[in-house]
C-alpha positions in Angstrom: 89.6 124.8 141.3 93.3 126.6 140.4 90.9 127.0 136.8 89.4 130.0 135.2 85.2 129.9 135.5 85.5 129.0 131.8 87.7 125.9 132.1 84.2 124.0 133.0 82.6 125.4 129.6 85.6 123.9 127.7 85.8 120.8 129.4 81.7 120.4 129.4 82.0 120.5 125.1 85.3 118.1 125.3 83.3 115.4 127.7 80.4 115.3 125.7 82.1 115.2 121.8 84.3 112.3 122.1 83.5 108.5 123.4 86.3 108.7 126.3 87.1 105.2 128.4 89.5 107.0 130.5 91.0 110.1 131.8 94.3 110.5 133.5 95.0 114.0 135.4 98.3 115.0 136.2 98.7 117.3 139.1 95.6 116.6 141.8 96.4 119.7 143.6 93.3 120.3 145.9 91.1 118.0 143.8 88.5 119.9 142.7 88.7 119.3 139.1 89.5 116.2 140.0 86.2 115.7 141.6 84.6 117.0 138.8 85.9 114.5 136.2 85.4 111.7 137.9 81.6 112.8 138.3 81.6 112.7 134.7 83.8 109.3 135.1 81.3 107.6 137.0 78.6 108.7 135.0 80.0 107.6 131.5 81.3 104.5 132.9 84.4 105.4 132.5 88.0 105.2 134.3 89.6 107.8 136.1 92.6 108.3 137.6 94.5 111.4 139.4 98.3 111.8 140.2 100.2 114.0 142.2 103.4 113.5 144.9 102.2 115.6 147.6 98.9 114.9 148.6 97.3 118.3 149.1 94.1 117.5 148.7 91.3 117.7 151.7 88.1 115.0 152.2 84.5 116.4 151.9 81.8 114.3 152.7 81.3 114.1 148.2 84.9 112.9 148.3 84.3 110.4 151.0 81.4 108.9 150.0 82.5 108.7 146.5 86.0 107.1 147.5 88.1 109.9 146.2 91.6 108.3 147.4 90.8 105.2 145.6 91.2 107.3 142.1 94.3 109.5 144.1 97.7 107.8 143.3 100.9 109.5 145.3 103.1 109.1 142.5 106.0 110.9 141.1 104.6 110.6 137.3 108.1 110.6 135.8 108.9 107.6 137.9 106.0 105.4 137.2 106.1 106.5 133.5 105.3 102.9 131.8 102.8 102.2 134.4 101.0 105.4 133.2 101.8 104.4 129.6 100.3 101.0 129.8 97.2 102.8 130.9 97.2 105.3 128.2 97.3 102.9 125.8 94.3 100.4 126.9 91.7 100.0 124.2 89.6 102.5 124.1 89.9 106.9 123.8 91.8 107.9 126.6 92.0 111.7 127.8 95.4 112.9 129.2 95.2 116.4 131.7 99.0 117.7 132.0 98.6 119.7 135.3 101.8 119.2 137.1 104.7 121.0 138.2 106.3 120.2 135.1 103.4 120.4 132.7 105.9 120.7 129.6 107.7 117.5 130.4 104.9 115.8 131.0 103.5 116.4 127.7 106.5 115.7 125.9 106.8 112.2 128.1 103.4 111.2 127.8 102.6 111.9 124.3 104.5 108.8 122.7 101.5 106.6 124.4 99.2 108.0 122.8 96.9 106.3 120.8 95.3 107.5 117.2 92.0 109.3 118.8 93.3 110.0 122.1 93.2 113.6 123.5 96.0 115.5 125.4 95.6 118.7 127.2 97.6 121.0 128.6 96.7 123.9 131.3 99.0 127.2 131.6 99.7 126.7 128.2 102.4 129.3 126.6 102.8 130.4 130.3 106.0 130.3 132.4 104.3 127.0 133.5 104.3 125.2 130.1 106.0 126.7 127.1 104.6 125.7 123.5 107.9 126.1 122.3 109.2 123.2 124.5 106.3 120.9 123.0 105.9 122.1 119.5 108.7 119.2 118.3 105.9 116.7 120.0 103.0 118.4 118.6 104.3 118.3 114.8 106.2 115.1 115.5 103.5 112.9 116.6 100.7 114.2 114.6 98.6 116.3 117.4 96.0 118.5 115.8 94.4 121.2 117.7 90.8 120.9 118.6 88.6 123.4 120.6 90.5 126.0 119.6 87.1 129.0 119.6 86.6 127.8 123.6 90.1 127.6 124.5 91.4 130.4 123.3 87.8 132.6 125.3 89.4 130.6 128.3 92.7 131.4 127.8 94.8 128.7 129.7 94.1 125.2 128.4 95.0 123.8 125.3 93.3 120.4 123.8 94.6 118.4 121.0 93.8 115.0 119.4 96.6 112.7 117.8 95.4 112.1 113.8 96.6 109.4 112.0 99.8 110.3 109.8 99.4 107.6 107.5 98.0 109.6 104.8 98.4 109.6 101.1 100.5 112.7 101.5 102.8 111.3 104.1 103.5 108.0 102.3 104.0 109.7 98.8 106.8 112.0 101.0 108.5 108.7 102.1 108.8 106.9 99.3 110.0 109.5 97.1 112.8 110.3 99.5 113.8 106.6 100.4 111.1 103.9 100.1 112.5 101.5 102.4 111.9 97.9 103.1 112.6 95.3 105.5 114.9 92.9 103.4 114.9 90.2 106.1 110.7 90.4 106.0 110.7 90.4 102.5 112.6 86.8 102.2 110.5 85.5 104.8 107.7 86.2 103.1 109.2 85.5 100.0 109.5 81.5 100.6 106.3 80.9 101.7 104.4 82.4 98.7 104.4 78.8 95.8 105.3 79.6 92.6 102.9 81.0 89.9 100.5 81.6 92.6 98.3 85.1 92.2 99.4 87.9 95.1 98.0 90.7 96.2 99.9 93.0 98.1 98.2 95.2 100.5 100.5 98.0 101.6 102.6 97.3 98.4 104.9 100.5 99.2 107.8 100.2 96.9 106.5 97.1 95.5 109.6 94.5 96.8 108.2 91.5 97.3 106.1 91.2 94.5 108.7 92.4 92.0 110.5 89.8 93.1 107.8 87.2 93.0 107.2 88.3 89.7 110.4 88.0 88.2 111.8 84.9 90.3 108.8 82.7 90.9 106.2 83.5 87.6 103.5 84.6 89.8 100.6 87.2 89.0 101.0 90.1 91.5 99.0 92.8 92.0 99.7 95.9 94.5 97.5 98.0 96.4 98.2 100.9 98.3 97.5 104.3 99.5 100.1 106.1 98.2 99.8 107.4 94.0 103.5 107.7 94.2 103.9 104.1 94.6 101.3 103.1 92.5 102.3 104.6 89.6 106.0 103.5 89.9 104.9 99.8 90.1 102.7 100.9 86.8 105.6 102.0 85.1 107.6 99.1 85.4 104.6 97.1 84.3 102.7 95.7 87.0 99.3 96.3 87.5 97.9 98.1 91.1 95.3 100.8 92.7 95.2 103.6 95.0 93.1 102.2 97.7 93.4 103.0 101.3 93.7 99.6 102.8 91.2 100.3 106.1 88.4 100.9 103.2 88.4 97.2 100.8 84.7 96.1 102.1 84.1 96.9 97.8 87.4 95.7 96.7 86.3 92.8 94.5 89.4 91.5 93.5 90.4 87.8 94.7 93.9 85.9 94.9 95.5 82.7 95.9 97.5 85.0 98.4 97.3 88.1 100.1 100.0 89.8 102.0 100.0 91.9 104.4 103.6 93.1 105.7 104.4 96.4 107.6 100.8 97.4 106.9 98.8 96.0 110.0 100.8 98.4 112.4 100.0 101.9 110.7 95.8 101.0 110.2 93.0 102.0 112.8 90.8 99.3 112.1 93.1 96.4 111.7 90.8 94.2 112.3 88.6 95.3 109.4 91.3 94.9 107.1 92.5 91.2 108.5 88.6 90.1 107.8 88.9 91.6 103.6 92.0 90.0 103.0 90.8 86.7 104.5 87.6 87.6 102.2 89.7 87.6 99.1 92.1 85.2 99.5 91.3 81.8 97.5 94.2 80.1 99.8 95.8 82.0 102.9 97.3 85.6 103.9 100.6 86.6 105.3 100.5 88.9 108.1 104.2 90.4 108.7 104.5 93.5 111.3 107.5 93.7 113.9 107.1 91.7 117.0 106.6 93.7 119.8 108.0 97.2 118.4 106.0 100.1 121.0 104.1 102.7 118.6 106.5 105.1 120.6 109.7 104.3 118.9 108.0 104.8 115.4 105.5 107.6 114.6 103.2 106.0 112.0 103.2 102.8 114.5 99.2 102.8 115.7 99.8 99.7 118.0 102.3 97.2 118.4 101.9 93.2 118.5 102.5 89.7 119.9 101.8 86.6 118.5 98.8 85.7 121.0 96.9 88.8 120.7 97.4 88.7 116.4 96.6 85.2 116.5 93.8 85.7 118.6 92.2 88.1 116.3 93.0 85.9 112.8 91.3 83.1 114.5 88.0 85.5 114.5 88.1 85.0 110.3 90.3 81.8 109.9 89.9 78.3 111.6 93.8 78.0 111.3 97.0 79.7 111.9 100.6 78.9 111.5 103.5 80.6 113.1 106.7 81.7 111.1 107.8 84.4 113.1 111.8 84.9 112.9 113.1 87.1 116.1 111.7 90.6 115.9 109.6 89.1 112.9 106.2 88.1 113.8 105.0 86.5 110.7 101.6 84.6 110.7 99.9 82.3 108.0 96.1 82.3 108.1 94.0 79.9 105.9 90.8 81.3 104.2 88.1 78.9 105.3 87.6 77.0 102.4 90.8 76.1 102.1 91.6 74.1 105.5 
């Protein structure tokens, strides 16, 4: 293996701490790492796949009889980057081994796919190979936090880190202090479809928009919930009640409404589903989901996931015997019944 004797020591404690579905490596080289992660592949029923455009790798009779060119894709990685993406981003932990000629590159292409609780590694890190200066922007940008740090460091060469979610208290008080934005168009679409004098719960209330302006305009009781203190204690002050509750933790929230809504919230949770099943739990009537409509987590950093109207419909239907469909252009917007009320 082009490895130290301690890379196996470091991958050994990274193979057997997390749940992994899947591990890309780029750069095959010979294949001898590569034959050792897809031992551990096979025996954690997991995927595994190895790139690399010049095939340098010789068969053994372990490779043969394991169908080692099966995994082995010829590829240029740079030009089949979606392909790779799509892969990446498949439900499930996925483990990403930048090992190619361009190891920098391909951490800085790569990284935008990946999912909260994925793992990307890097070998000849800080090296004339792969420069942590040319990745650092990636690193802080998308929310990578160093793990193994004891083992790599005694190793020497590889780097691991896992993406975190950045939708913390901290980061949300940070945005809406400095701009607290809203999608107007949303907002309005969201805003006819609520009755008047109905009681809302916002989940995700942010700045507090929408219900403001349910408030003032159609007489209704609103209520806002949201991670951030900032924001909570803003929509106090102007004399509206709301908590500091992160929404992917309401299995205690008692609180009930005719409506709940749920808009540019879905997108930044983990456990989506979790929170879809509360809100139906609480609603007296229905829930509005709004989230954008088909926006790639890549081209927004607190994006976890992006949607379509199948897949959120889909997963509604698990908690709701009916769904409507309002969605306007890059608007997904979707009406879900609590059960008692179909």
């Amino acid at each position: 293996m082009a490895q130290t004797k301690k890379s196996i020591n470091v991958w050994e404690k990274l193979l057997i701490s997390y749940d992994f579905k899947r591990v890309l490596e780029i750069g095959t080289y010979k294949g001898n790492l590569s034959l050792y992660l897809l031992l551990y592949c096979i025996n954690s029923r997991a995927e595994f796949y190895t790139y690399d455009p010049k095939k340098l790798w010789g068969g053994s009779l372990l490779k043969n009889n394991l169908s080692f060119s099966d995994y082995y894709y010829k590829w240029d990685v740079f030009e089949h980057e979606q392909e790779i993406g799509d892969i990446i981003q498949k439900e499930g932990m996925s483990i990403v081994f930048c090992d190619g000629n361009d190891k920098s590159r391909e951490f800085n292409v790569f990284v935008p796919y990946m999912k909260v609780g994925d793992v990307l590694g890097v070998h000849d890190w800080n090296t004339e190979y792969s420069s942590e200066e040319d990745m650092r922007e990636s690193i802080d940008k998308y929310n990578l936090v160093e793990i193994l740090s004891k083992e790599c460091d005694e190793e020497g060469y590889l780097r691991f880190f896992v993406k975190e979610n950045i939708n913390t208290a901290e980061h949300w008080d940070a945005i809406h202090k400095s701009s607290g934005k809203f999608s107007a168009k949303m907002m309005y679409n969201l805003f006819k479809l609520i009755p008047e004098k109905s009681s809302v719960i916002d989940i995700g209330c942010g700045r507090a928009s929408l219900i403001k302006k349910l408030k003032l305009e159609k007489e209704c009781d609103v209520y806002g919930v949201d991670i951030s203190q900032f924001a909570i204690d803003r929509l106090n002050c102007e004399g509206i009640d709301g908590c500091v509750v992160d929404a992917e933790n309401l299995d205690d929230f008692k609180k009930t409404s005719d409506v709940v809504v749920i808009s540019h919230t879905l997108e930044h949770i983990t456990n989506d589903e979790n929170l879809i099943k509360n809100a139906l739990r609480i609603a007296k009537k229905f829930v509005l989901i709004g989230v954008p409509n088909g926006l790639p987590p890549s081209e927004v950093k607190e994006h976890i996931r992006a949607y379509d109207k199948d897949g959120l419909t889909k997963m509604l239907l698990k908690y709701s015997d009916k769904v409507e469909d309002f969605s306007k252009g890059d608007r997904l917007i979707l009406k879900a019944y609590a059960k008692d009320n179909i």
